[in-house]
C-alpha positions in Angstrom: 110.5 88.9 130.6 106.6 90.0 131.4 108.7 93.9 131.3 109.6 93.3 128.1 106.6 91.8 126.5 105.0 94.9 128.3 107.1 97.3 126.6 106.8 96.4 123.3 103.2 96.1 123.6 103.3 99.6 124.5 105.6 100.1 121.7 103.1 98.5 119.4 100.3 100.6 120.2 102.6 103.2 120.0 103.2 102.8 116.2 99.7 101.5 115.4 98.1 104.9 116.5 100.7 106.9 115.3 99.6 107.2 111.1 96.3 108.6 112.5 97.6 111.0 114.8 100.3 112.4 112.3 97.0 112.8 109.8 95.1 115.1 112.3 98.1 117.1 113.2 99.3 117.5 110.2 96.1 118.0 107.9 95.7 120.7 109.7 99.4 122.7 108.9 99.6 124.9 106.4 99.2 128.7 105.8 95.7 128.3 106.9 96.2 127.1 110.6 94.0 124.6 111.9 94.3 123.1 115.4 94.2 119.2 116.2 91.3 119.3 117.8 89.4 121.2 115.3 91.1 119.3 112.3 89.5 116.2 114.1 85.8 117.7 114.4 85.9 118.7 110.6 86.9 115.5 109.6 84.1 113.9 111.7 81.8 116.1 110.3 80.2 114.0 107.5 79.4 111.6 110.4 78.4 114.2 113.4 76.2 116.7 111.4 78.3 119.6 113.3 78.6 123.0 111.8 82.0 123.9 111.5 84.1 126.6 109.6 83.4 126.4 105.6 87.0 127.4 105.0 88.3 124.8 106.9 86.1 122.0 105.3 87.7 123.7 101.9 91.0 123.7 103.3 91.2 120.1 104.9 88.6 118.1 102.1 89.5 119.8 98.7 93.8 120.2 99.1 95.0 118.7 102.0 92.9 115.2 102.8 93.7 114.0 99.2 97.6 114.2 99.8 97.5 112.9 103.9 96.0 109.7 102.1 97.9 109.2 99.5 101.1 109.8 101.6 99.8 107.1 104.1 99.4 104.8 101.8 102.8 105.5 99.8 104.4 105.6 102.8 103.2 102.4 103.6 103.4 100.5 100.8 106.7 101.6 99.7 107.8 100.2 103.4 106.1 96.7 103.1 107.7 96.3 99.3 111.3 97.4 100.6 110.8 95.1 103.7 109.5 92.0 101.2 112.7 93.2 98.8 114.4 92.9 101.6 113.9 89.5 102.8 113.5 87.8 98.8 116.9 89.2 98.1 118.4 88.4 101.9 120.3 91.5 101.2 119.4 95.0 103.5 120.3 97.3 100.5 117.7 96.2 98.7 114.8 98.6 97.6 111.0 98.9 95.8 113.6 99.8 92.6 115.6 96.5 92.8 113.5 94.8 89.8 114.0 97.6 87.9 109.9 98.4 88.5 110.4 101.7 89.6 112.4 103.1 86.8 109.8 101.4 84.7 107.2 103.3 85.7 108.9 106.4 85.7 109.3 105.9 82.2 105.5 105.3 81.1 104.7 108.6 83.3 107.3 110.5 81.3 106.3 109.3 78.2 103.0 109.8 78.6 103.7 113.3 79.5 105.0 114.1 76.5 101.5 113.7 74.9 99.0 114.7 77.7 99.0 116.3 81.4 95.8 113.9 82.3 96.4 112.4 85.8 94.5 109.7 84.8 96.5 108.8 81.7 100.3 109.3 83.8 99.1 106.8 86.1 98.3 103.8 83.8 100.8 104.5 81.5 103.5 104.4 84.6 101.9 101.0 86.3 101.5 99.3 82.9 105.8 100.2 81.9 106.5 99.0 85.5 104.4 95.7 85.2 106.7 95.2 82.1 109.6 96.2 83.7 109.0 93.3 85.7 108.1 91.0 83.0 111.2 91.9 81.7 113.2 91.3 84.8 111.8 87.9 85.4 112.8 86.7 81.5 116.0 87.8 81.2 116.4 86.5 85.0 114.7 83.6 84.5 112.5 83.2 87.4 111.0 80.1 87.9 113.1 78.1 85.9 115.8 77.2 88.4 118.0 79.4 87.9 119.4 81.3 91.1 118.0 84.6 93.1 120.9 86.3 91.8 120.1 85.9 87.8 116.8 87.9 89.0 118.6 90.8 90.4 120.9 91.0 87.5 118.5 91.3 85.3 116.8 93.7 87.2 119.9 95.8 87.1 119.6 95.1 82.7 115.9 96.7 83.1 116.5 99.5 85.0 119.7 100.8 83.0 117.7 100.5 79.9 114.9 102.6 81.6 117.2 104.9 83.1 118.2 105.7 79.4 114.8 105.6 77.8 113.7 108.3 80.5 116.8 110.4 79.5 115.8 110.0 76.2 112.5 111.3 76.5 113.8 114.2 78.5 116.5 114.9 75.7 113.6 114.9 73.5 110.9 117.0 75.3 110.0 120.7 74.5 112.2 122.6 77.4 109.3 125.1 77.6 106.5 122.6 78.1 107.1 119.3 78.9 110.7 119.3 80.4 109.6 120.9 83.3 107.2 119.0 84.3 109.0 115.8 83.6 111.3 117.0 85.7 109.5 118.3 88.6 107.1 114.7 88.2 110.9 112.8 88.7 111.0 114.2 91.8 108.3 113.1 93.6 105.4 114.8 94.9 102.3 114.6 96.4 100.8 117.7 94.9 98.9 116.1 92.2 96.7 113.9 94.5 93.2 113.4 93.4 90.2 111.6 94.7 89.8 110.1 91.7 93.9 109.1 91.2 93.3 107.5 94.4 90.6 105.4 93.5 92.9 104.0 91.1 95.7 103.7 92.6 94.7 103.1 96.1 92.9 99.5 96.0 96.5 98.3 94.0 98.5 99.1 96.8 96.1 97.4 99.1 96.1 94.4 96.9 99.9 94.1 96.9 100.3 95.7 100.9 97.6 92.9 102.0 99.5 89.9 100.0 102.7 90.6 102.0 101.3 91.3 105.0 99.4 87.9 104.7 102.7 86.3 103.4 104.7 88.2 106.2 105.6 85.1 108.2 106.6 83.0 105.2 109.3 85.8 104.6 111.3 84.7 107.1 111.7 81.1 105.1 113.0 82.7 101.9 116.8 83.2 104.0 116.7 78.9 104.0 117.9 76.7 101.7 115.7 75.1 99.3 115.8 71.7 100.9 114.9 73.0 103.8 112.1 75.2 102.9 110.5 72.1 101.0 110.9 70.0 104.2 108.7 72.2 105.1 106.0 71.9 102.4 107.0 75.0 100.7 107.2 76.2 96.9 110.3 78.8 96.7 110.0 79.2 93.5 106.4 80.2 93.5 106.8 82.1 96.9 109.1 84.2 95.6 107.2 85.0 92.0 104.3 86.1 94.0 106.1 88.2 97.0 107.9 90.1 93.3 104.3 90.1 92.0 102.8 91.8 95.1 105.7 94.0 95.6 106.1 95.1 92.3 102.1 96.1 91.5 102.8 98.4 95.3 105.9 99.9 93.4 104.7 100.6 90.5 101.2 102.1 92.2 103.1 104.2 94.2 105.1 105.9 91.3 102.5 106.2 89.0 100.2 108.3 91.7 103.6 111.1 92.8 106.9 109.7 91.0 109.6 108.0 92.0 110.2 108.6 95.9 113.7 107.3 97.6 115.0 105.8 100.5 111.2 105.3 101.9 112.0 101.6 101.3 115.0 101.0 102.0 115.2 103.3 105.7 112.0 102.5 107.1 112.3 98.9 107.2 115.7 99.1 109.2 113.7 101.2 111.3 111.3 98.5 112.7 114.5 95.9 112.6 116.3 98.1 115.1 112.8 97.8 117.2 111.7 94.1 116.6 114.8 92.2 115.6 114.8 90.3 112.7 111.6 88.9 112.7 109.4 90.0 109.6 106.0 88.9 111.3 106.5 92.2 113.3 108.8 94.4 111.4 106.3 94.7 108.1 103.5 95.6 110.0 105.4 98.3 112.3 107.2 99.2 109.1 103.8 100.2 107.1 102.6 102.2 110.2 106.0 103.9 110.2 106.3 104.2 106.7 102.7 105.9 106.7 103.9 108.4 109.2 107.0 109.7 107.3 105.9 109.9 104.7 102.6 111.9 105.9 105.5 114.1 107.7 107.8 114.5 104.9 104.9 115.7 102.8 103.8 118.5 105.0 107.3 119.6 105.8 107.5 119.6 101.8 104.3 121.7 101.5 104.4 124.4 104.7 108.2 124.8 105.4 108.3 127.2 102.5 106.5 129.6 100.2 107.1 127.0 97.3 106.7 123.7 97.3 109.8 120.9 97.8 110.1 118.2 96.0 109.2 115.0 98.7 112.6 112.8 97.4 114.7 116.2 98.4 113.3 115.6 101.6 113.4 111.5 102.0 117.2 112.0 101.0 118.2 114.7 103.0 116.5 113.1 106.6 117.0 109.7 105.5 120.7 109.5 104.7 121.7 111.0 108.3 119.3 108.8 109.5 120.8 105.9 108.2 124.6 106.8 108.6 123.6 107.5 112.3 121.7 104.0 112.0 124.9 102.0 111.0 126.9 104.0 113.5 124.6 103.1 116.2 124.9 98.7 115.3 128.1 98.7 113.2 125.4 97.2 111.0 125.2 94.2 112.5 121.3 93.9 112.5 120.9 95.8 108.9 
């Protein structure tokens, strides 16, 4: 037993350290090669005063820092909303898109691309359509007024087909020499438009929603009782559940309006820390984020060094995650999932 503890203490630490380390190894890949060691003393060199190469500050500061964090915290985020989808839902297929939020926001972004190529502009435009896109979800579903989990998800499934069609729509519309391009190529998910100043936006909402669920992480293991027995225990289901949807759904919608709409993040990841913590979502959110952080931070350099052009990130996530995860149910049968 003492063994066992041991080990997934060690695991623990393990996964903890690992977002960090995948940040210093891989801030420093690219076509300008920069070891670990020196990626580490030019990022500590705000802090140390030590001269190091100007071409490496450029390289690591100005283009590759901005994308390592906004990868961690997608990465992360889009884990802890899949893992609190998850749990609300009691059903492992569920995803960051299952209110419909995702698609929502993927509509402001292409809409407002249509009219401008500000950053700043995309990114409130895509949060505000997936706020109402879960506004929407929660009237037609009814949450809060008794009516059943299920109701929700269905109308999450309304939302999201009609904002599947009204991004169609707006691509049917768009110039194909200006703007249908780079609807397209925003669709697929990238990192490449990171800025210090989308983060600043974007950023502190996916704290806000990542630090409600991680606060509420114990609590998600009551959502898979009934309702008498949750109140027994001096619990509010009804308002548990709006605010785990609330929190998850402003990290969604964040996430898409600062690179586009990014799959299987949320859905793989958290079957990741189920197969190495069991079922209990005290541990498997927080091993999830780091996790989450580190493929994504992964997936984004692979997307940016492995060749002259750049990939599309959801290429990637779909590519590695879907052996991933048919190896994953081959392993259990899917008994844990």
């Amino acid at each position: 037993m003492k063994q066992m503890q041991r080990n997934r203490l060690f695991l623990s630490i393990i996964i903890g350290i690992l977002p960090a380390a995948a940040a210093v190894i891989c801030v420093g890949i690219g076509r300008y090669h920069i070891s670990p060691w020196e990626s580490l003393e030019i990022l500590l060199s705000p802090i140390t005063g030590r001269e190091v190469d100007p071409q490496g500050i450029s390289a690591v500061f100005n283009v590759r820092l901005p994308r390592i964090l906004l990868a961690l915290a997608v990465g992360a985020g889009l884990s802890a909303s899949g893992t609190a989808f998850q749990a609300l839902f009691s059903n492992p297929l569920a995803t960051p898109d299952t209110l419909g939020v995702a698609t929502g926001a993927s509509f402001g972004a292409v809409f407002a691309l249509l009219f401008t190529r500000n950053i700043f502009v995309v990114q409130l435009a895509a949060l505000a359509m997936g706020l109402l896109a879960l506004a929407g979800t929660c009237l037609i579903g009814g949450a809060g007024r008794g009516r059943g989990i299920l109701m929700v998800v269905l109308g999450g499934m309304v939302v999201s087909a009609v904002f599947e069609a009204l991004v169609s729509l707006v691509k049917f519309v768009a110039d194909p020499e200006e703007d249908l391009p780079a609807i397209t190529y925003w669709l697929m998910g990238s990192m490449s438009r990171a800025t210090y100043r989308g983060l600043l936006l974007g950023i502190p909402l996916i704290g806000v929603g990542a630090g409600i669920l991680f606060l509420l992480r114990w609590r998600l293991n009551i959502l898979s009782l009934q309702e008498d027995e949750a109140r027994a225990l001096g619990l509010d289901l009804k308002k548990l559940r709006l605010l785990i949807m609330a929190a998850a759904t402003l990290v969604t919608a964040s996430c898409v309006s600062l690179c586009g709409k990014i799959g299987w993040v949320g859905l793989l990841i958290p079957h990741t820390a189920r197969m190495l913590y069991g079922s209990d979502n005290r541990r498997i959110l927080p091993a999830g984020m780091a996790l989450g952080a580190s493929f994504m931070v992964f997936i984004d350099t692979a997307s940016r060094a492995a060749t002259a052009s750049e990939i599309p990130a959801s290429i990637l996530t779909a590519l590695i995650g879907a052996p991933f995860f048919i190896l994953l149910l081959r392993k259990t049968g899917g008994a844990r999932l």
